[in-house]
C-alpha positions, 0 to 999 in steps of 0.5 A: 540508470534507468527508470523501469523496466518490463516485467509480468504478473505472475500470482497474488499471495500474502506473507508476513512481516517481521511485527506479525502483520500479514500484508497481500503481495504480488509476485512479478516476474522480471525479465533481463530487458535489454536495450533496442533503441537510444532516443535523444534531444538532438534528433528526437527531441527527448531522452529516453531508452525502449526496452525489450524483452521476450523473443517473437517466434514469427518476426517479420524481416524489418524487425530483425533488421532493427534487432540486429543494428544493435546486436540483437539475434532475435526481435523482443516481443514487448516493447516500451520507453523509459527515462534514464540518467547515465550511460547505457549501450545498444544490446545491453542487458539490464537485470533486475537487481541493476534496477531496483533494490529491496524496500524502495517504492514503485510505480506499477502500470498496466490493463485493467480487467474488461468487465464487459458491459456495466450498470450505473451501480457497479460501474460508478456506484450509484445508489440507485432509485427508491423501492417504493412508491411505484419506484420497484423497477428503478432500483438500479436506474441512472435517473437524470443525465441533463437539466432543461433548455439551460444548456439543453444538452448532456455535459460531456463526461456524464457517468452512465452504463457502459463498458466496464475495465480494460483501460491503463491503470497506474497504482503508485507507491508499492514497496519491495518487500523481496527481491530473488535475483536468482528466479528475476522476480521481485514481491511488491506490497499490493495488488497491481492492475491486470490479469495473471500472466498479462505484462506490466510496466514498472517503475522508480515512484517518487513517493517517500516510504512512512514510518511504520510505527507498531502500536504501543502495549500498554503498562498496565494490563486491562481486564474488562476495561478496567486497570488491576489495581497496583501492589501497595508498597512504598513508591518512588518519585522519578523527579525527586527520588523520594521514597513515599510511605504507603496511606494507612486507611484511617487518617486519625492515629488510633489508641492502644489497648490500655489507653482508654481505660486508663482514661475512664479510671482519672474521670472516676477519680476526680469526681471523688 
C-alpha cells in the first residue's frame, strides 16, 4: 500500500483524552489521491507512485493529455511521489482510511511560514552583546563571525541575520488521534509546519508509539505535605497473615487501685 498521501491544513484547536489531559491537534484534511504515474527499477530506476490530487481549472493540453493516458478527465493540481508496496493501478482512488488508521504515527511535511528579514536573535537565538560599558547599541548584535589570518575567512554556514522561515520542514512522529472517513480528514496530535490552507505531504513514520503512563495517586492523602496519621487498630501482615496488637503508650504495665496501698499497710507491719 502506499506510504502517504497529499492532504491540507485546515486549523489548530485542542481536545482532551480519555485521563483528562488536554492535547493541541491539527485538523488535516485529505483528500481521495488518485494515482497519475507508476515509476519502476527497470525504466526509472526506483519504485514509487506520484499521487495527485485536486483539479486545475486552467490545464494546459500536455497535462490533459498525460491525465487521460490513465483514465483521468482532469489534470490534479498538486503533485507528489511516494514509496509503495503491493499493487496499485493507473487512475486509482485511494482514500484516507485505505491509508491510514487511528493511532498510528506519521511523518508530516511542509513549508514553513516566511518570517521576512531576521536578526541573529530571533533568527538563531543569540544572547546578544552586553548593555554596559559603552556596549548599549549592541544588545542585539552578532559580534565575531571569523578569527584572524588563520583561516582568514568566514566558515561557510556561519549563522548571521538573514531570511527567516519559508523552507521544507519535517515534524516526525504525530499520532492519529481521530480519523472521520466521512469529512476525509484525520487530527493529528501537534502542530504541523505551514500556514492555514497551505498543502502538506503525510506519511507512514517509523517511530514506535510510548507507553502512556498516568501518574500514580498516592494511598495516603497529604495535607500540607505531611501524612495524616493511620486509625490505631490491630494491623495485619501481608507476608505472614499475623494480626499484630496495637502499642499501649507506657511500656511498663501499670498497678491497680488497691495494690499500692496494700503494699504500704505490710511495710508498717513488719517494722512492728
Amino acid at each position: 500500500m502506499v506510504n502517504g498521501m497529499i492532504g491540507r491544513k485546515i486549523l489548530m484547536s485542542q481536545i482532551f483524552n480519555k485521563y483528562n489531559k488536554m492535547i493541541p491537534v491539527t485538523k488535516i484534511k485529505v483528500e481521495p489521491n488518485f494515482v497519475v504515474q507508476m515509476k519502476n527499477l527497470e525504466k526509472d530506476g526506483y519504485k514509487s507512485v506520484q499521487l495527485g490530487v485536486g483539479e486545475k481549472r486552467k490545464a494546459k493540453k500536455p497535462q490533459l493529455e498525460n491525465s487521460k493516458k490513465v483514465g483521468l478527465s482532469f489534470s490534479p493540481t498538486i503533485l507528489h511521489e511516494f514509496k509503495f508496496d503491493g499493487d496499485l493501478k493507473p487512475g486509482e482512488k485511494l482514500e484516507v482510511d485505505q491509508v491510514f488508521r487511528k493511532g498510528s504515527l506519521v511523518n508530516v511535511s511542509g513549508v514553513s511560514k516566511g518570517k521576512g528579514f531576521a536578526g541573529v536573535v530571533k533568527r538563531w537565538g543569540f544572547a546578544g552583546g552586553p548593555r554596559t560599558h559603552g556596549q548599549s547599541d549592541r544588545e542585539r548584535a552578532a559580534g565575531s563571525i571569523g578569527a584572524t589570518t588563520t583561516p582568514g575567512r568566514v566558515y561557510k554556514g556561519m549563522k548571521m541575520a538573514g531570511h527567516m522561515g519559508n523552507k521544507q520542514v519535517t515534524v516526525e512522529g504525530l499520532e492519529i488521534v481521530e480519523l472521520n472517513k466521512d469529512e476525509n480528514e484525520i487530527l493529528v496530535a501537534g502542530s504541523v509546519p505551514g500556514a492555514v490552507g497551505s498543502v502538506v505531504f503525510i506519511q507512514k513514520s517509523e517511530k514506535k508509539k510510548k507507553a502512556y503512563q498516568e501518574p500514580e495517586i498516592p494511598r495516603t492523602p497529604v495535607i500540607s505535605g505531611k501524612e495524616e496519621k493511620e486509625t490505631e487498630g490491630p494491623k495485619e501482615s501481608l507476608a505472614e497473615g499475623i494480626t499484630e496488637e496495637p502499642k499501649s503508650d507506657h511500656s511498663a504495665p501499670q498497678p491497680a487501685l488497691g495494690e499500692e496501698e496494700t503494699t504500704l499497710e505490710s511495710e508498717g507491719d513488719s517494722g512492728k
